[in-house]
C-alpha positions in Angstrom: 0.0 0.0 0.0 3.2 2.5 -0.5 1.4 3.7 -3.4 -0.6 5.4 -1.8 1.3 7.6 0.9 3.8 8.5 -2.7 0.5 9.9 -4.4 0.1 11.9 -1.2 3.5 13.0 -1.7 3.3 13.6 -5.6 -0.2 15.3 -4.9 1.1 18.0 -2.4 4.0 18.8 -3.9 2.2 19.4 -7.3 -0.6 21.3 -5.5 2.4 23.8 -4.5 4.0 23.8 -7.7 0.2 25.0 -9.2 -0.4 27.7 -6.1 3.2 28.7 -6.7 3.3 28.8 -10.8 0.2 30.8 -11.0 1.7 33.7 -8.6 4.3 36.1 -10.5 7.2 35.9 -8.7 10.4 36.9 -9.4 12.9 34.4 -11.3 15.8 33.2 -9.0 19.6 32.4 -10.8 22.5 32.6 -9.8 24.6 35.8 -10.2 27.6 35.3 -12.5 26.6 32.3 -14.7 26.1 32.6 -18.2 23.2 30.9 -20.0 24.1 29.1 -23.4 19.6 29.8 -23.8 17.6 32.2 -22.3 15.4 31.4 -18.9 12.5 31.0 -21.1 13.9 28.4 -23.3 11.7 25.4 -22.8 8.8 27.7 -21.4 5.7 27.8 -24.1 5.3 31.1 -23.5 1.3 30.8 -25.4 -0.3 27.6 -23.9 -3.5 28.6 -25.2 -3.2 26.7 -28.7 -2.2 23.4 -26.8 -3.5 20.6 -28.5 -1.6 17.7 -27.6 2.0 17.0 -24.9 3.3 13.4 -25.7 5.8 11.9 -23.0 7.8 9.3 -24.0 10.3 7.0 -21.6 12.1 3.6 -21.7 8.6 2.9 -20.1 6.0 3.4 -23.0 4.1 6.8 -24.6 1.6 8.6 -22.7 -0.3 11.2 -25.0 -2.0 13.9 -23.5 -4.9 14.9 -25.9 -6.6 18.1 -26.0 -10.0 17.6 -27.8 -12.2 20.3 -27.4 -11.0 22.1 -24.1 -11.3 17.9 -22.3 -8.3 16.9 -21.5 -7.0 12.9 -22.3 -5.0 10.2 -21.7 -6.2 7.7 -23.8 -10.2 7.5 -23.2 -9.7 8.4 -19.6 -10.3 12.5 -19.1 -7.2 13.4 -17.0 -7.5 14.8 -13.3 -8.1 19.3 -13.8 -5.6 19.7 -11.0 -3.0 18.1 -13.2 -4.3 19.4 -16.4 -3.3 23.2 -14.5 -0.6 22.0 -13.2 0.8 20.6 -16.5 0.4 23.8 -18.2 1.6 25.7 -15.8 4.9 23.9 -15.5 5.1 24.4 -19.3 4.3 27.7 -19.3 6.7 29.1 -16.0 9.4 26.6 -16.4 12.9 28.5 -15.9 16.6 28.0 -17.1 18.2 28.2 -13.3 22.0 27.5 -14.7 23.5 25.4 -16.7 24.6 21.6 -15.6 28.3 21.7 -14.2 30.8 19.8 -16.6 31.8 17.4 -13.6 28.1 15.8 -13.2 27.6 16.0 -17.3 28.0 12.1 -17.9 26.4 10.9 -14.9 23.7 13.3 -15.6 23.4 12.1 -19.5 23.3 8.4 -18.1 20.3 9.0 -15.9 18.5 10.9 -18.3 19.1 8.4 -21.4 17.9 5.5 -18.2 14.8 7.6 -16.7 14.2 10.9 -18.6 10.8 11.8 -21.0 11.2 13.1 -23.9 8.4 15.3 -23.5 7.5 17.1 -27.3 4.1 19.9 -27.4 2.3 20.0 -30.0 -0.1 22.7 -31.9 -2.3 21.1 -34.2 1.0 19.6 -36.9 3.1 21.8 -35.2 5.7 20.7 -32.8 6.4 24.0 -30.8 9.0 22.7 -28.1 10.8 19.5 -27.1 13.0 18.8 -24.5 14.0 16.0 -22.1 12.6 16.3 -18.5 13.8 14.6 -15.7 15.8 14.6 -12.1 18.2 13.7 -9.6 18.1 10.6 -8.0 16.8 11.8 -5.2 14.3 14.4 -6.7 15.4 17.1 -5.5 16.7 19.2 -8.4 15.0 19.2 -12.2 16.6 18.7 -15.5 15.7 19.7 -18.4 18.1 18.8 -21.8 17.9 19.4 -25.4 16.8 16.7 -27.3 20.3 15.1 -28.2 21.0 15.8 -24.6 24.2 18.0 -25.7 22.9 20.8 -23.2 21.5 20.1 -19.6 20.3 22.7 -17.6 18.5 22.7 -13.9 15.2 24.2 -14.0 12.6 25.4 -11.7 9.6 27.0 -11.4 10.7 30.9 -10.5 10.7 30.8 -6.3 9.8 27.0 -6.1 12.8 25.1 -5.5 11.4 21.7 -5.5 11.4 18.7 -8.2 9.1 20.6 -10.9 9.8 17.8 -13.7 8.3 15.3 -12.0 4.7 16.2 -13.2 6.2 14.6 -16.9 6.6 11.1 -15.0 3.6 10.7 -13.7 1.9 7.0 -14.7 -1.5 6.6 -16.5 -3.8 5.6 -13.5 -1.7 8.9 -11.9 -3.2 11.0 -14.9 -7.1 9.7 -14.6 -9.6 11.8 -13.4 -10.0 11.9 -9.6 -13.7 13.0 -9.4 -15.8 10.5 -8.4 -19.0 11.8 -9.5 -19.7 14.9 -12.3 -23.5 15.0 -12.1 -25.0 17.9 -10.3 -28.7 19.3 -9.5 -30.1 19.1 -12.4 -28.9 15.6 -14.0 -29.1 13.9 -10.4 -32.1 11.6 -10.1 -31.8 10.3 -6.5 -28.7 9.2 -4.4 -28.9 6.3 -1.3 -26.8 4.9 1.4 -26.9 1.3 2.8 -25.2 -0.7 4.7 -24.4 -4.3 4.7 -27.3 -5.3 6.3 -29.9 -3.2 3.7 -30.4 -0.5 6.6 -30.6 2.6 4.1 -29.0 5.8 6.2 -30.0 8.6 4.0 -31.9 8.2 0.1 -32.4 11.9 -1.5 -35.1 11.8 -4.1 -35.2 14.7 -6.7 -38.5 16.7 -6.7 -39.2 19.0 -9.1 -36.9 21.7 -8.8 -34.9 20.4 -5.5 -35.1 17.4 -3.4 -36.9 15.6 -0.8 -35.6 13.5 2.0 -38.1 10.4 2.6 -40.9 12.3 4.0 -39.2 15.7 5.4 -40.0 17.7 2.2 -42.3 20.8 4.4 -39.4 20.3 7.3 -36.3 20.5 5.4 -33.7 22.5 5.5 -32.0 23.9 2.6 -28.9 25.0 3.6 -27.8 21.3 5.0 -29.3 19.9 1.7 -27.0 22.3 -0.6 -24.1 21.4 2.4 -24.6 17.7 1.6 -25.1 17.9 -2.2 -22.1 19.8 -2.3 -19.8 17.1 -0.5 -21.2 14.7 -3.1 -20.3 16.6 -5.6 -16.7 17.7 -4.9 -16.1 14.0 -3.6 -12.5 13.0 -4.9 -10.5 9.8 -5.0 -7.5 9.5 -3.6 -5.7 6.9 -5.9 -6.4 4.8 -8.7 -4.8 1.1 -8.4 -4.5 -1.4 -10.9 -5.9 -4.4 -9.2 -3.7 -7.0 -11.5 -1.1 -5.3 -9.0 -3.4 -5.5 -5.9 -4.2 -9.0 -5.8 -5.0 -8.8 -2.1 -8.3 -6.3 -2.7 -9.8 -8.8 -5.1 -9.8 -11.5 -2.2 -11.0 -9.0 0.1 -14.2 -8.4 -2.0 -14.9 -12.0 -2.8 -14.5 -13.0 1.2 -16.1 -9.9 2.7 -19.1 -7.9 2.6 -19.0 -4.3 1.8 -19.2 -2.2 4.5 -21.9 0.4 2.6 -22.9 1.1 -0.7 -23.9 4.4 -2.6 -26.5 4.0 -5.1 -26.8 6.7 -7.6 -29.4 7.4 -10.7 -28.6 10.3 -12.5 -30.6 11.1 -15.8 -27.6 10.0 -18.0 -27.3 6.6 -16.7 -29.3 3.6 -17.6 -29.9 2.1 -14.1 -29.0 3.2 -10.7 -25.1 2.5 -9.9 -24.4 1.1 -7.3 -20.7 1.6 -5.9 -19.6 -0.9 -2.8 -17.0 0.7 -0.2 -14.3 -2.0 1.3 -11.9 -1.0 3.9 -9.0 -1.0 2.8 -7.0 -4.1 4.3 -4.4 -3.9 6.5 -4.4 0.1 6.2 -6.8 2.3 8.4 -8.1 5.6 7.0 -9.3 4.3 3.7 -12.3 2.5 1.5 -12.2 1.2 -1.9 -14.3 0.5 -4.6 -14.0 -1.3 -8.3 -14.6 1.5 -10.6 -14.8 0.4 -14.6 -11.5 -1.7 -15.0 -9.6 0.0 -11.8 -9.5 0.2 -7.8 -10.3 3.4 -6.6 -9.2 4.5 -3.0 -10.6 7.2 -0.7 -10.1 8.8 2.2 -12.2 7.3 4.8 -13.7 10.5 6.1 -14.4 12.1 3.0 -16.6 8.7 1.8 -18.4 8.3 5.6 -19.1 12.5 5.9 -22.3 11.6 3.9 -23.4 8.5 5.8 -26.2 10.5 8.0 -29.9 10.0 8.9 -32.4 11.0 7.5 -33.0 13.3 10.8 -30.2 15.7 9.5 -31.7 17.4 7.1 -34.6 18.7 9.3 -34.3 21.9 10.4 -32.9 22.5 14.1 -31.3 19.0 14.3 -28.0 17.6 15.3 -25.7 15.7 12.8 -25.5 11.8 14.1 -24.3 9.1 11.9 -26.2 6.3 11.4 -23.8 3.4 11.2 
């Protein structure tokens, strides 16, 4: 399960390479070294023509496709944090100094072992390619020409972390972490049971809102729009391969689930109904089979909707019901 506490690392430190990239601050080199390129060599300095970034390692091609302003790798619409995060890398990405001639060949080595050519495209047009990649330890970025003849240490201007590393992330890494992208409108009714078919909370829609079993004349709005709002904005933590995660296969087949959401939305056939398993052997978690994949979440963000029906009435405590 190390997977998991690394995505936690990847996620935090590309959330601060986003908050940091979209902030103008000043660029930061170091006084006295000359630049064979300018600091805004490998930047795009126009993202807004993006159509396609494909990243290609000893390890396979991942093409991120643009179609439309959605976002793709493969038929899997990547995660929007990324997406921002992606471009913003591209777009801020600065020439710190050049590589000393003493690390050059160990440098080359690692890059030609580990490093993604990473080439952008516009439409036919390929507008910039470099190779991206890091040291060992991931704390300083690389970025080379494509013959690797020039290798230079990058950053984002004031971050001084391991920018590059948004280039090697895998394709379960890229997928979409929203769990569900219905809202009012297209939502049809949503439900919670537990293993033994006790149903905590089902939400009906009526009209132009919802009802809550029989609470319609005593509800109150504000916790309804609290609620939908969680459901909404509910992420997952990690996508797993389960051909990797043999163990969570067994769990299902020898265990019950310990609740289920069912959801009917307006595009959906039939009501889906998603089964949450601890995760074993690691508190904190649930997981579910989504399509072909595991999906993981953080136990409190999947159990902050398992609540009575009592809730929603006006005046009224939270209590959970399981």
């Amino acid at each position: 399960m190390g997977i998991i506490s690394n995505a936690n690392k990847i996620r935090i430190a590309i959330v601060a390479v986003l908050v940091l990239a979209i902030v103008l601050l000043p660029g930061i080199t170091d006084s006295g070294k000359s630049l064979e390129v300018s600091e805004n060599h490998f930047a795009v300095n126009d993202t807004s023509g993006i159509t396609m970034v494909v990243l290609n390692s000893n390890e396979g091609e991942i093409i991120v496709n643009n179609k439309g302003g959605n976002w793709y790798v493969g038929n899997s619409e990547i995660d929007e944090a990324l997406r921002q995060v992606l471009i913003a890398v591209l777009n801020k990405v600065n020439v710190k100094r050049q590589l000393p001639d003493s690390q050059e060949k160990e440098t080359v080595k690692q890059l030609k072992e580990n490093g993604i050519q990473v080439s952008v495209f516009k439409g036919d047009n390929k507008v910039k390619e470099f190779v991206a990649g890091g040291n060992e330890n991931r704390t300083i970025s690389y970025m080379a020409l494509p013959d690797l003849s020039e290798i230079y240490i990058v950053n984002i201007p004031g971050y001084q972390d391991y920018v590059t590393g948004i280039f090697g992330l895998d394709r379960l890494a890229w997928k979409s972490k929203a769990f569900y992208k219905g809202d009012p409108r297209t939502l049809k009714s949503f439900a919670i049971v537990n293993n033994e078919g006790d149903t905590a909370v089902k939400i009906k829609g009526e009209g132009v809102y919802f009802s809550v079993n029989n609470l319609s004349s005593q509800l109150d709005s504000t916790r309804m729009d609290q609620y939908l709002s969680a459901l909404f904005n509910l992420r997952i933590d990690t996508h797993l391969n389960p051909e990797e995660y043999p163990v969570y296969a067994s769990y299902m087949e020898e265990n019950d689930p310990a609740f289920s959401y069912i959801i009917d939305d307006i595009s959906y056939d039939s009501p889906r109904i998603i089964e949450f398993y601890p995760v074993p052997q690691r508190q904190g978690f649930y997981f579910t089979q989504m399509g072909a994949n595991l999906a993981v979440f953080r136990q409190n963000d999947v159990e902050q909707l398992i609540v009575p029906a009592e809730f929603f009435k006006k005046e009224t405590s939270n209590q959970s019901l399981f």
